[in-house]
N, C-alpha and C positions, 0 to 999 in steps of 0.2 A: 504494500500500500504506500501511495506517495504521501507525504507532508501534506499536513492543512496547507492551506494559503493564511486563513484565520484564525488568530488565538485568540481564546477569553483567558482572560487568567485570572489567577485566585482572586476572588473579590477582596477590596480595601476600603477604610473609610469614605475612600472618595469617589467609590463605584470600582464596577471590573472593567481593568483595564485590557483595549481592544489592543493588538499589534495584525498589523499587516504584512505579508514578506518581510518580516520581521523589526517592521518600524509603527514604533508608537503611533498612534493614532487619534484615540482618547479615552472617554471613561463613559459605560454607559449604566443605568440604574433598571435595566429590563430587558424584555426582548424587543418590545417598541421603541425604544433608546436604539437599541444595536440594529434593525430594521433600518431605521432613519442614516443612523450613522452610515451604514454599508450602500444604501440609496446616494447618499450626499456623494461619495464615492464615486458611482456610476453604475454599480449594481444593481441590473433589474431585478427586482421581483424576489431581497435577500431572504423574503423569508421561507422559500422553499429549501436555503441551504442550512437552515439552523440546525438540523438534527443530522447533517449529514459529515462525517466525518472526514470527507475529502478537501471540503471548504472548509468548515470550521472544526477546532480541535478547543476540547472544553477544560481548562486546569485547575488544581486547585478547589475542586469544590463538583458540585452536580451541575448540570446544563441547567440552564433554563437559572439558576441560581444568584442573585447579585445582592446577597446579604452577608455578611462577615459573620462565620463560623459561633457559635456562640460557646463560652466558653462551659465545660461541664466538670464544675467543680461542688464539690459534697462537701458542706459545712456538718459536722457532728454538733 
């Protein structure tokens, strides 16, 4: 299988950040976020490639996912 083109990466405070062949791009807070972002691009129609693993490659966390991990810690 070849490389995405697109990375979501682990989500951060500031959203999950997009890269392109391997350059930053920005931050988005959804799938309609990332939709628009990959549109603004030139990308028709990006959201037929969201689940597809050739275009996009999902890190750090679940697809579809743009919240920061929560942390699971046990207070006694």
């Amino acid at each position: 299988m070849k490389a995405a083109l697109i990375i979501a990466h682990r989500p951060t405070r500031e959203g999950r950040p997009i890269s392109v062949q391997g350059d930053a791009i920005g931050h988005v807070h959804s799938d309609a976020d990332l939709v628009k972002l990959l549109q603004q691009l030139g990308l028709i129609d990006p959201q037929q490639f969201l689940d597809d693993p050739e275009w996009i490659r999902w890190e750090g966390g679940h697809a579809h996912c743009y919240d920061l991990p929560r942390a699971s810690h046990e207070f006694a």
